[in-house]
Steps between C-alpha positions, in 0.01 A plus 500: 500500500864518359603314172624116569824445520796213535555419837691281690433308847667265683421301825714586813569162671660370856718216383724313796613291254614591206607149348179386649289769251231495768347854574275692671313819289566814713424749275518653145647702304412721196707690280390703185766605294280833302400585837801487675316314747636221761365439818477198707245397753589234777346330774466698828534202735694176439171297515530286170833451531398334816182307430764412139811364725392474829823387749704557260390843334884645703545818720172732448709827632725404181167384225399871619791703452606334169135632350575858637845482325351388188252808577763725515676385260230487183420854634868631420520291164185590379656825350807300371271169317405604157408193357417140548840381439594731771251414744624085408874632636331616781353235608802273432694689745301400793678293766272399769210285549247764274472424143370678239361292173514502158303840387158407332341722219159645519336824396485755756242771575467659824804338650416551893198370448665199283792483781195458752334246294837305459518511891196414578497177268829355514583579855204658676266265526685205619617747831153442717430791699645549864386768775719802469633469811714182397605602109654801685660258766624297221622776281686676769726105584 
């Protein structure tokens, strides 16, 4: 068991409209500055942003390829984000339809199994279960 520390998480959201502030949760976020951690965890499949929006959740091919940019991108600025001011900038700079929110303090412990636990809470268990066969259809539009 390692020794608590301050952490940081933030909920990943699918928001059409921004001046309408309504959003989907598509994943999390965690970042721990005295572990140099940040990693993000999104939603496979487009599902809630779907059963959240319906008709008018917009072009699926472009919901999925915005969350692989933002994939990439937290990957490459995970060695460059050194603190939670940093991580604010970040998340300021994003242009598109993905928001990130306001980071959120908590202690932090094991954080994959935290990031996990953040998942499956916020996001997870609102996305019901579909046969493989279709969240790989879906992933791959």
């Amino acid at each position: 068991m390692n020794t608590p520390t301050t952490g940081y998480y933030c909920l990943i959201q699918y928001c059409p409209d921004r001046m309408r502030l309504e959003a989907a949760n598509i994943g999390v976020l965690l970042f721990c500055p005295a572990r140099n951690y940040l990693q993000a965890r999104i939603a496979p499949t487009n599902r809630r942003i779907n059963q959240f929006f319906g008709a008018e959740a917009g072009d699926v091919k472009q919901i999925s390829a915005m969350k692989k940019i933002l994939e990439h991108r937290l990957k490459a600025e995970s060695q460059v984000i050194r603190d939670v001011e940093g991580l604010q900038r970040f998340a300021e700079l994003l242009a598109n339809e993905i928001v990130i929110t306001e980071p959120r303090t908590m202690l932090v412990e094991e954080p994959e199994v935290e990031l996990s636990q953040l998942y499956e809470q916020l996001v997870g268990r609102f996305i019901k279960k579909e046969p493989a066969e279709r969240q790989i259809a879906e992933t791959a539009h």
